[in-house]
C-alpha positions as CSV (number, residue, x, y, z in Angstrom):
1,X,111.7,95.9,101.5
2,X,110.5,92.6,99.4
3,X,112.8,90.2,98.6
4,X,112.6,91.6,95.2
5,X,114.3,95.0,95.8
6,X,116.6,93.2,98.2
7,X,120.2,94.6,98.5
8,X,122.1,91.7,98.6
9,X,121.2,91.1,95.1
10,X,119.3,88.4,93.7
11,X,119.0,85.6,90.8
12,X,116.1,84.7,89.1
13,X,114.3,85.9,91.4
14,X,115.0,84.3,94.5
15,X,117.6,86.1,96.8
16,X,121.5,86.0,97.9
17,X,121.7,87.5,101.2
18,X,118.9,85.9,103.6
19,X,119.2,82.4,102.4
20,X,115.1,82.5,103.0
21,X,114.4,81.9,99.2
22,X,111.9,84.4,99.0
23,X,110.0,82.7,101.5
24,X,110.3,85.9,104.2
25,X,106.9,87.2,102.9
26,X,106.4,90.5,100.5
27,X,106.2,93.3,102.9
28,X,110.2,93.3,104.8
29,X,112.9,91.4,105.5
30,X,114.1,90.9,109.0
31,X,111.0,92.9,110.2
32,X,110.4,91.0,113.9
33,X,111.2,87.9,112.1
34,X,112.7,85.0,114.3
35,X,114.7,82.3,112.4
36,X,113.6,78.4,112.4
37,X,117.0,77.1,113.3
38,X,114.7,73.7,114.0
39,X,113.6,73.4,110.5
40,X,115.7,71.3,109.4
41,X,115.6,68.7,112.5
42,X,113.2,65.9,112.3
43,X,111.3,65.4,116.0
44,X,111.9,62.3,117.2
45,X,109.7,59.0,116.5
46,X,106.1,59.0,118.0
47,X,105.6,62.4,118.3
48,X,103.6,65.0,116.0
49,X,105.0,68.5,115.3
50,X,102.8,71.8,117.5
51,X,100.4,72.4,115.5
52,X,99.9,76.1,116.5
53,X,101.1,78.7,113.3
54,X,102.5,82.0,113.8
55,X,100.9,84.4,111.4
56,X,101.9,88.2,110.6
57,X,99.1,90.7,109.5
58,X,100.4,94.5,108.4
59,X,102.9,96.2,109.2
60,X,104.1,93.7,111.9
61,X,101.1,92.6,113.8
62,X,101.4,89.0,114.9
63,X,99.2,86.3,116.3
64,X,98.8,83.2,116.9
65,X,96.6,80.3,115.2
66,X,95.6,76.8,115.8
67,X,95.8,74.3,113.0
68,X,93.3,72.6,113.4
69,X,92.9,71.2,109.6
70,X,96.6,69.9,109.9
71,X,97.4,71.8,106.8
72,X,100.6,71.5,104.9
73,X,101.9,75.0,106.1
74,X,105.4,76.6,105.7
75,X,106.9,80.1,105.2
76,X,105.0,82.4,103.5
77,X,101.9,80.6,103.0
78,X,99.2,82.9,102.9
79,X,96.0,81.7,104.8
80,X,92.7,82.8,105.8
81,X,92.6,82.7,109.8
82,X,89.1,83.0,112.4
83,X,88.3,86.9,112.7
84,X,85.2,88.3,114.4
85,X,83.2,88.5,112.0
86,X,84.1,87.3,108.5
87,X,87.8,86.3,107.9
88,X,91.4,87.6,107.6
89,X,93.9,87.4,105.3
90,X,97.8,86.6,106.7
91,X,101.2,85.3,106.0
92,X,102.7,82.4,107.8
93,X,106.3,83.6,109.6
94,X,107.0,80.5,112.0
95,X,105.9,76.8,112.0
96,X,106.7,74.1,114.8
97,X,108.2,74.1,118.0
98,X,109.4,77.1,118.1
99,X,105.7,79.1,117.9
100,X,105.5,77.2,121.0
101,X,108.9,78.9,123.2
102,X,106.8,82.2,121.0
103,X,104.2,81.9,122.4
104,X,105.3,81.6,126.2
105,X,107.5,84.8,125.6
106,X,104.4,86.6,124.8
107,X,102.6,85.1,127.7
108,X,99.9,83.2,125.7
109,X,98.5,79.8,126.9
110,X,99.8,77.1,124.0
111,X,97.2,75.0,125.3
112,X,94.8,77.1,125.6
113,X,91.8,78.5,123.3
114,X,93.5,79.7,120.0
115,X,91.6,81.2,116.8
116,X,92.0,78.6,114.4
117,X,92.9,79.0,110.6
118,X,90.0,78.1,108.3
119,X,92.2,77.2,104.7
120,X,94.8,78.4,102.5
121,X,93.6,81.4,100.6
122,X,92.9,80.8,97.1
123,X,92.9,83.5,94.3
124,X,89.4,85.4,95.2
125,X,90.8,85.7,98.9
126,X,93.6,87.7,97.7
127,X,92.3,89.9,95.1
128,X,89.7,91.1,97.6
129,X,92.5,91.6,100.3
130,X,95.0,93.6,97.7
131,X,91.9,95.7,96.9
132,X,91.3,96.7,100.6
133,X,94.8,97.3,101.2
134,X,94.7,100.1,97.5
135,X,92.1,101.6,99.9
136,X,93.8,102.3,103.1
137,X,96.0,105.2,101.7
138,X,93.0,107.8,100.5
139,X,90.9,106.6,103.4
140,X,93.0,108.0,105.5
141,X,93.8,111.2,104.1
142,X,89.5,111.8,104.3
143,X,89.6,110.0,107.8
144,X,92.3,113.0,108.8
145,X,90.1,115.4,107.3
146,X,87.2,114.9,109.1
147,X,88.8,114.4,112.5
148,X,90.0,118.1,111.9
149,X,86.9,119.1,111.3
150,X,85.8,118.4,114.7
151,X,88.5,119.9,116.4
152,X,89.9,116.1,117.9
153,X,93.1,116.2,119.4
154,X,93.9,112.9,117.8
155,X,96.4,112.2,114.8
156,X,94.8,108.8,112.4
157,X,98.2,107.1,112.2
158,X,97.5,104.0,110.2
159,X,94.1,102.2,108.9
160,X,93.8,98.5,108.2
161,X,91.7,96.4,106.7
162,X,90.0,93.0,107.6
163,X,91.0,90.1,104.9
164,X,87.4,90.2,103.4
165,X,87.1,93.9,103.4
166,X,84.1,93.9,105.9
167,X,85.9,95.9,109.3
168,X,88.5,98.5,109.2
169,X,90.6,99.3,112.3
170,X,91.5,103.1,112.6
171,X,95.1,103.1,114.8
172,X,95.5,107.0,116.3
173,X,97.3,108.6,119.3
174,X,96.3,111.1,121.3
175,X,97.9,112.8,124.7
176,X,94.0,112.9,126.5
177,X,91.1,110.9,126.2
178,X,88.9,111.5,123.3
179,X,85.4,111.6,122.7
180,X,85.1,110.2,119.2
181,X,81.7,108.9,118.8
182,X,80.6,111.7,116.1
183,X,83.5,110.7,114.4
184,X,82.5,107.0,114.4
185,X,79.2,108.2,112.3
186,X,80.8,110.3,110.0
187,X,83.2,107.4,109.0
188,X,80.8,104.5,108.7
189,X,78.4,107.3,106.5
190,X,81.7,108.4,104.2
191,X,82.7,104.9,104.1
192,X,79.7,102.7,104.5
193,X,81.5,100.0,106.4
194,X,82.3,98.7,110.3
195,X,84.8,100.8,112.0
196,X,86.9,100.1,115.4
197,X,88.9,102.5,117.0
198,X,92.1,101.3,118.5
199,X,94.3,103.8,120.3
200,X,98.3,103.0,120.2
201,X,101.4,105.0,122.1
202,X,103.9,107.0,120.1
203,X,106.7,104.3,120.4
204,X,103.9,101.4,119.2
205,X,103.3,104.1,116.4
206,X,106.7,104.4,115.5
207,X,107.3,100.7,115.1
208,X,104.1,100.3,113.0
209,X,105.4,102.7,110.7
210,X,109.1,102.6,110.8
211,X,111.4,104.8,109.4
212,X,115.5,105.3,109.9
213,X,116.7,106.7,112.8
214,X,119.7,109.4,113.1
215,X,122.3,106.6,113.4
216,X,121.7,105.9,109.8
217,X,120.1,102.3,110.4
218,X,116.1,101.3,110.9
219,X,114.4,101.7,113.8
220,X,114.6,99.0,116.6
221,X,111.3,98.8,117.6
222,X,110.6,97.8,113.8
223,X,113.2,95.2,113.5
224,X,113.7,93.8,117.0
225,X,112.7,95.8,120.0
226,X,109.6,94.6,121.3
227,X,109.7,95.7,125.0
228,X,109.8,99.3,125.7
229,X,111.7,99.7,128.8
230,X,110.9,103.5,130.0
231,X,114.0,106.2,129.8
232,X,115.0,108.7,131.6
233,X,117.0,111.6,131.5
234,X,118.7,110.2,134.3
235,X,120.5,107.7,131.5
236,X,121.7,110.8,129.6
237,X,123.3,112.4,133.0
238,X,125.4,109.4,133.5
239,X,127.0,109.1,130.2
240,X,127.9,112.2,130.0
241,X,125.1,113.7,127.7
242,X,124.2,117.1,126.6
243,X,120.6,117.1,127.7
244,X,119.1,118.3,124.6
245,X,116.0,117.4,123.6
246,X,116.5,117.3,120.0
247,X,119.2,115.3,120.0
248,X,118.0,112.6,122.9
249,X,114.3,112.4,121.3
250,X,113.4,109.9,118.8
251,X,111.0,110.0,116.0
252,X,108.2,109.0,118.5
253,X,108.8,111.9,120.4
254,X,110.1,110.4,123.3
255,X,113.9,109.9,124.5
256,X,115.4,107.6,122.6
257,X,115.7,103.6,123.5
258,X,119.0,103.4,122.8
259,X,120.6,105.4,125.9
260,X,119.4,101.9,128.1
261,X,121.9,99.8,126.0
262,X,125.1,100.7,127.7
263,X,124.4,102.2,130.5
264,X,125.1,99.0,132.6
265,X,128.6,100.0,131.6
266,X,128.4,103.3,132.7
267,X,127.4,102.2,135.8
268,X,129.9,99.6,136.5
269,X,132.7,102.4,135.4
270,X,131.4,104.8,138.0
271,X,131.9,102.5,140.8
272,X,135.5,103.2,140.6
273,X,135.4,106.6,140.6
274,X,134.6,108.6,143.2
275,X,131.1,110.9,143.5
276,X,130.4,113.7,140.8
277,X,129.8,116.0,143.8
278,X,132.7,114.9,145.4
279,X,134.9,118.2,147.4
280,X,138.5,118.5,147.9
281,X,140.0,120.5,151.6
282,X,143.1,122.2,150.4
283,X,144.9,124.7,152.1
284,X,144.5,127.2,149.3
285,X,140.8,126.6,149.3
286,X,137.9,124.4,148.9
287,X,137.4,123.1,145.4
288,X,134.8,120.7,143.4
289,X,134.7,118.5,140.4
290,X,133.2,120.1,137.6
291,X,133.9,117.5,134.7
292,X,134.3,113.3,134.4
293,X,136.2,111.5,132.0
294,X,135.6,107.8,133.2
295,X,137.1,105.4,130.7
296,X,140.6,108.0,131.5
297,X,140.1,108.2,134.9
298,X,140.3,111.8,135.3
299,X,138.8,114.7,137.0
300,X,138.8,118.2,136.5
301,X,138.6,120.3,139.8
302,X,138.1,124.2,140.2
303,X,138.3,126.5,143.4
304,X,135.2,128.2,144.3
305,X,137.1,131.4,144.2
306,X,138.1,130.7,140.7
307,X,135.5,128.6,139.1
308,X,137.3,128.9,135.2
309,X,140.8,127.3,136.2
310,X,140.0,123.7,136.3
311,X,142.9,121.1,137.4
312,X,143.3,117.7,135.9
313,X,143.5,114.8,138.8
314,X,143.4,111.3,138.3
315,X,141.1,109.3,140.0
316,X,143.8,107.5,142.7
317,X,145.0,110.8,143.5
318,X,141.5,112.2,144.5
319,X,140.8,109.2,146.3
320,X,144.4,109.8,148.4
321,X,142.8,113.2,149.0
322,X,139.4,112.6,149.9
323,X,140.6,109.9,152.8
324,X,143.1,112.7,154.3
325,X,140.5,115.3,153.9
326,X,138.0,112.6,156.3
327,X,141.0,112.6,158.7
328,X,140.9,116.1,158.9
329,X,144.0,117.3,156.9
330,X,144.3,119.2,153.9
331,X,147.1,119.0,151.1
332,X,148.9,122.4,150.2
333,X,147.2,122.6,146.6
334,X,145.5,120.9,143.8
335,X,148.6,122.0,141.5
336,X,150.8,119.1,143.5
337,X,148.5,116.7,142.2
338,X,147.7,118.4,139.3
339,X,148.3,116.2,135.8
340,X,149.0,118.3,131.9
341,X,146.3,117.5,130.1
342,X,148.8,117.2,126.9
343,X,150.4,114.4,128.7
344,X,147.6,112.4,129.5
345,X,145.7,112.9,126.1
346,X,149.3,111.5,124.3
347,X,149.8,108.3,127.1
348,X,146.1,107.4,125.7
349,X,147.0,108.2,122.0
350,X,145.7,105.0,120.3
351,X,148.3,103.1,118.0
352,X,147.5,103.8,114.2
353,X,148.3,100.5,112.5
354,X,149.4,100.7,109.0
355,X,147.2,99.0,106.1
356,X,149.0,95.7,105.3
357,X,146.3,94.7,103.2
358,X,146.3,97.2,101.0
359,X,142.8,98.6,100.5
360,X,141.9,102.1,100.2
361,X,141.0,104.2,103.2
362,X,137.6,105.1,103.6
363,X,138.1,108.8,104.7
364,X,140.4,109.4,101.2
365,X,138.3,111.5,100.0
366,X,137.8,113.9,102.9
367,X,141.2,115.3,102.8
368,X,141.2,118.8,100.9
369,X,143.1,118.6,97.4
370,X,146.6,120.4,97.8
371,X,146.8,123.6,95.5
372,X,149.6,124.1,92.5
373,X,152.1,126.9,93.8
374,X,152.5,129.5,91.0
375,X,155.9,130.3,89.7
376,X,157.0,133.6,92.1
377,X,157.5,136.6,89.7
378,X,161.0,137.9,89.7
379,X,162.3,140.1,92.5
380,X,162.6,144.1,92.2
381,X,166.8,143.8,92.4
382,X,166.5,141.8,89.3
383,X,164.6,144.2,87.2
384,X,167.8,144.9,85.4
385,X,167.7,141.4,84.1
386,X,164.3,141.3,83.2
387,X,164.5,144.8,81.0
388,X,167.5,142.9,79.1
389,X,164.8,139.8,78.6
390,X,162.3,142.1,77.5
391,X,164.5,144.5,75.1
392,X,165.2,140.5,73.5
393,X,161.6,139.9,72.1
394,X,161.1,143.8,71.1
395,X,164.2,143.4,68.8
396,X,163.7,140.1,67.5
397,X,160.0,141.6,66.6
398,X,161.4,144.6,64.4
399,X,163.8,142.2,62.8
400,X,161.0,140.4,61.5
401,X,158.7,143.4,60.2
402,X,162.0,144.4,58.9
403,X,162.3,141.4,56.5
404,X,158.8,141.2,55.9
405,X,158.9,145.3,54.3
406,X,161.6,144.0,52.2
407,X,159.9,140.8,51.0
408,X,157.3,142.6,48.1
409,X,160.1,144.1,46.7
410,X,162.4,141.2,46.1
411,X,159.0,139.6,44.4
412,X,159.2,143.1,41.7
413,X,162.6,141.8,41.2
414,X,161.5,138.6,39.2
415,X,160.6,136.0,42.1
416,X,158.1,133.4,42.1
417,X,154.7,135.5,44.1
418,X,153.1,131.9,44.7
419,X,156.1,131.2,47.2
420,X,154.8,134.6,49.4
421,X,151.1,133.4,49.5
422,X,148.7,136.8,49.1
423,X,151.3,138.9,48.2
424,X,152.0,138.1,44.7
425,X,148.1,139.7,44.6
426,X,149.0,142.2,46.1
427,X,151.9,143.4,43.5
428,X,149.7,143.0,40.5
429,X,147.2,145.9,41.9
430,X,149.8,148.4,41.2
431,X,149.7,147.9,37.5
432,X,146.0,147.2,36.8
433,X,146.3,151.2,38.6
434,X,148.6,152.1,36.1
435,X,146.0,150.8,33.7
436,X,143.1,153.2,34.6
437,X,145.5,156.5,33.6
438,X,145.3,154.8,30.4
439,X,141.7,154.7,29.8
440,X,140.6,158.3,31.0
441,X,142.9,159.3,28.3
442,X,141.1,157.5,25.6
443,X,137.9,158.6,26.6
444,X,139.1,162.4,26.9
445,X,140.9,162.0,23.4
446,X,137.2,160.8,22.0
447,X,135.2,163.3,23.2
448,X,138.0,166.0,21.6
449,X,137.1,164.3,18.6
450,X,133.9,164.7,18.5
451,X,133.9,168.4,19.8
452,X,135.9,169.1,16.7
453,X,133.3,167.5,14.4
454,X,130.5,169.6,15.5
C-alpha cells in the first residue's frame, strides 16, 4: 500500500496517519520498517554520523551499504548500490546510528567489508528499473510454464530483476532437491538474459508475497516477524486446541506462528493445576480427568465405568484428593466434591457495564428485527356479532343502489342532468329512439306513393 492509497487519508498528497510525509517509499507502509526515533537528535560535537545506509530492494529484501561518497541520503532516496555485475536499483529505509544496532541484530560486521553505493539514481536509472519490474509478471507465467513442462516438482514463486536489467533471480520452493539445469537453458534461450536460481522456504515465501491472514489483519512475517521460531502441535495441545489442520495451518502451509505468542501463559497457568492425566481413588471407583478449563480452575472427571457422566471439581479440591489418594485413602465419591456447572459459569459472569458515553453498539445490527403481530380474527362465540357487522354494510349497499335507480327518473322530472354527470346522456337516448319510429314511417309512406303512381 503507497502512501497514496493510504487509509488514513491524505492532503495534497502527503499523508495523515504515518507522519512519514511520504517519505516510507512507494511499495508499503510499515512493511519491516523500523522508526528513526534518533532523527531528530544531533550527535554530539566531534563526531561524524555511521556512514553505513540501510536499503530495501522488492518485496522486502534488505541490505546493507557503505557510503562511501558521503552522500546527502535520507528516507526514500533512491540510489544505485554495488551488485555483481552491473548495478541495482533501491530505496533508502534507515540512515545513522541506528543501521548500526541493525546491523548487529542481523549479525553483520559494521566494520567490516560492506557493498558500497555508487550515486543517487538519476532519471535513466529509473526508467530502465520500472521497465524490468513491467517484466516480472509475464515472465513468470512462461517461467511456470516451462517448469511444467519438465515435470519439476518446483512452484516459481517470485522473479526479480537486477537495477539495470542485466540478472534476474528466479525465487521457488520445492519439498526435494531439484535438478534444474535444463530449465536454466530454456530460460536464458526464452529470455536471453542471466538467470540465478535461489530456493526460499514456504514461511520466507509467504512473507515475500504477503497476504491477510484469517484474523482479518496482514501477515506477521510481512510486517514484523523476522525469526521463525518452529511450532509444534505440542503448542496447540496446551491451549486447548482442536487439532485441525485447516484451522492451525497458515497460508505457508505450515502451523501457524501465532500459537508461540501466548503460550508462555499457558504454561505458567498449568503450573497450578494439577496433571491432564491426573486419577482420582474413590470408593465408587477410579475416575480420570477428561477436560481443563484453566483460567476457571476446573476439571471435569468421569468413572471408567461410566465414561459420559463427567463431574465438575475445582482445582483445590482435586489437589485435597490426590494428596489422600498418595496416603492411601479414598473419598466416598466424586458427587461430594462435585460443583453445578450453572453455578460456576454465573460466579464468573462478567459485569456488563452500561454505555455512559453514548455511542452506538457495534453488534446493533446483529439482533433480528422484531415482527408486527397481526390483529387476531374474532373468536367462533362471537360470530353472532360479526353476522350483525356484516348484515350492516350489505344494507347500507342496497340503500345506495336504491337511490341511485331512483336518480334518472327525478332528472325526467325537470332537473338539471349536468348535476348527475353521464346520466343526463343517458336520458336523451330514449327520445332520439323515439325518433327512428318516426322516420321508417316516412320512408314506408314514400314508397306507397310511388307504388300508386306506377
Amino acid at each position: 500500500m503507497a502512501c497514496t492509497n493510504c487509509s488514513t487519508g491524505s492532503k495534497d498528497g502527503t499523508p495523515r496517519g504515518c507522519k512519514n510525509n511520504g517519505t516510507c517509499g512507494t511499495d508499503s507502509c510499515n512493511k519491516l520498517t523500523v522508526f528513526d526515533w534518533l532523527s531528530n537528535m544531533s550527535l554530539p560535537g566531534g563526531e561524524e554520523t555511521f556512514n553505513c545506509v540501510e536499503i530495501r530492494f522488492k518485496n522486502g529484501r534488505k541490505e546493507f551499504y557503505r557510503n562511501t561518497e558521503k552522500l546527502t541520503l535520507s528516507i526514500g532516496d533512491i540510489v544505485a548500490t554495488e551488485a555483481s555485475p552491473g548495478h541495482d536499483i533501491g530505496i533508502v529505509t534507515l540512515t545513522g546510528e541506528l543501521v548500526k544496532v541493525q546491523m548487529k541484530k542481523k549479525n553483520a560486521d559494521p566494520f567490516g567489508e560492506v557493498p558500497k553505493i555508487y550515486r543517487k539514481a538519476t532519471q535513466k536509472d529509473i526508467d530502465i528499473w520500472s521497465e524490468a519490474r513491467n517484466r516480472e509478471e509475464p515472465m513468470k507465467v512462461i517461467a511456470r510454464e516451462l517448469a511444467i513442462k519438465l515435470n519439476l516438482e518446483m512452484k516459481i514463486s517470485d522473479i526479480e530483476f537486477q537495477g539495470d536489467a542485466s540478472k534476474a533471480t528466479f525465487y521457488y520452493t520445492a519439498n526435494d532437491r531439484v535438478d534444474f539445469r535444463q530449465l536454466i537453458k530454456d530460460y536464458a534461450r526464452e529470455f536471453s538474459i542471466r538467470i540465478e536460481m535461489k530456493q526460499v522456504g514456504f514461511r520466507q515465501e509467504a512473507s515475500r508475497l504477503g497476504g491477510i491472514g484469517s484474523c482479518g489483519r496482514e501477515l506477521c512475517c510481512s510486517t514484523w516477524l523476522t525469526d521463525f521460531r518452529s511450532v509444534n502441535t505440542a503448542a496447540a495441545r496446551y491451549q486447548q486446541l482442536s487439532l485441525n489442520p485447516q484451522k492451525l495451518a497458515g497460508q505457508c502451509g505450515k502451523l501457524k506462528c501465532c500459537l508461540n505468542y501466548e503460550l508462555d501463559t499457558y504454561l505458567d497457568a498449568l503450573k497450578d493445576l494439577p496433571d491432564l492425566d491426573t486419577k482420582v481413588y474413590t470408593e465408587k471407583g477410579d475416575a480420570v480427568c477428561q477436560k481443563v478449563d484453566i483460567f476457571k480452575g476446573l476439571m471435569w472427571f468421569a468413572y471408567f465405568d461410566n465414561m459420559a457422566h463427567w463431574h465438575v471439581i475445582s482445582a483445590d479440591h482435586v489437589k485435597e484428593i490426590v494428596a489422600l489418594n498418595k496416603e492411601k485413602k479414598r473419598i466416598p465419591s466424586l458427587e461430594e466434591y462435585a460443583i453445578d456447572p450453572t453455578v460456576a459459569e454465573e460466579d464468573t459472569i462478567e459485569k456488563n457495564f452500561q454505555n455512559v458515553v453514548g455511542q452506538d453498539s457495534l453488534t446493533r445490527f446483529d439482533k433480528p428485527k422484531k415482527k408486527k403481530k397481526r390483529p387476531v380474527k374474532n373468536k367462533k362465540p362471537e360470530t353472532a356479532a360479526a353476522a350483525t357487522n356484516e348484515a350492516k354494510p350489505a344494507q347500507a349497499n342496497k340503500n345506495k343502489q336504491a337511490n341511485n335507480n331512483n336518480r334518472p327518473a327525478n332528472n325526467n322530472n325537470g332537473n338539471n342532468p349536468n348535476k348527475q354527470g353521464g346520466q343526463g346522456n343517458k336520458n336523451k337516448r330514449p327520445n332520439n329512439n323515439n325518433k327512428k319510429p318516426n322516420n321508417n314511417n316516412n320512408k314506408q309512406q314514400s314508397n306507397d306513393k310511388n307504388a300508386n303512381q306506377k
